[in-house]
LUMDOFI-336085 format. One record per residue (C-alpha): residue in three letters; x negated, y negated, z. Coordinates in steps of 0.1 Angstrom, whole numbers, plus 5000, padded with zeros to 4 digits. Each point is the difference from the previous one (the first is absolute). Example, Ala and Ser with C-alpha at 12.3 -4.5 7.8 and 13.67 -1.06 7.14 Angstrom:
# LUMDOFI-336085
ALA487750455078
SER498649664993
This chain:
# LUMDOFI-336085
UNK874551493992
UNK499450225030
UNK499050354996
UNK500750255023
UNK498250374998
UNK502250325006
UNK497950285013
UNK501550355002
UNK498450315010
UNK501350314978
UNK499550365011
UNK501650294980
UNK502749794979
UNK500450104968
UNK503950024997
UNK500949675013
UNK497149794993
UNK500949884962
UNK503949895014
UNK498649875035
UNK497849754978
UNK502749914976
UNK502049895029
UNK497149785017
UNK499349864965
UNK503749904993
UNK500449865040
UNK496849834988
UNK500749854968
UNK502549815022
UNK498249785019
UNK498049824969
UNK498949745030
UNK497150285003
UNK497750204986
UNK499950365010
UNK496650224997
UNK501350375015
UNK497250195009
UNK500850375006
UNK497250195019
UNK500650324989
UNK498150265027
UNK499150384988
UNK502950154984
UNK500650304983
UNK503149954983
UNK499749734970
UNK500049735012
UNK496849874991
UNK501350014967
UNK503749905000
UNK498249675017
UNK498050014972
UNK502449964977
UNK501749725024
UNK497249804998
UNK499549974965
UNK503849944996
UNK499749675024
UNK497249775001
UNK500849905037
UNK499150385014
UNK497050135013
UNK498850375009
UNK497250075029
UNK499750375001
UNK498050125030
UNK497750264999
UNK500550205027
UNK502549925033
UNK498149835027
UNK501250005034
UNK498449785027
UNK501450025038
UNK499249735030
């Protein structure tokens, strides 16, 4: 089985994160050909959503949370 990893930077999204990830676990859960790991890296927010993902990941074994520290910002 082929996995694929779903990585998704989160900034400030409280109010839509909990139905955004029910929606990419259902469009998921129908391709049983893979297995899914969604990694959300979650950069410094100030409105709950640290926690709401939280919850999230407890709630599905397949999510993971990276919460950054602080925003980092590199230019070339």
């Amino acid at each position: 089985m082929k996995k694929i990893n779903v990585v998704l930077p989160v900034y400030n999204e409280v109010e839509v994160i909990g139905k955004f990830n029910a929606e990419l676990q259902r469009v998921i859960g129908t391709l049983p050909q893979y297995r899914f790991e969604v990694i959300y890296v979650l950069d410094k927010c100030y409105d709950g959503t640290l926690d709401e993902l939280r919850k999230i990941a407890r709630e599905y074994d397949n999510v993971k949370v990276i919460a950054l520290s602080r925003r980092l910002i590199h230019t070339c």
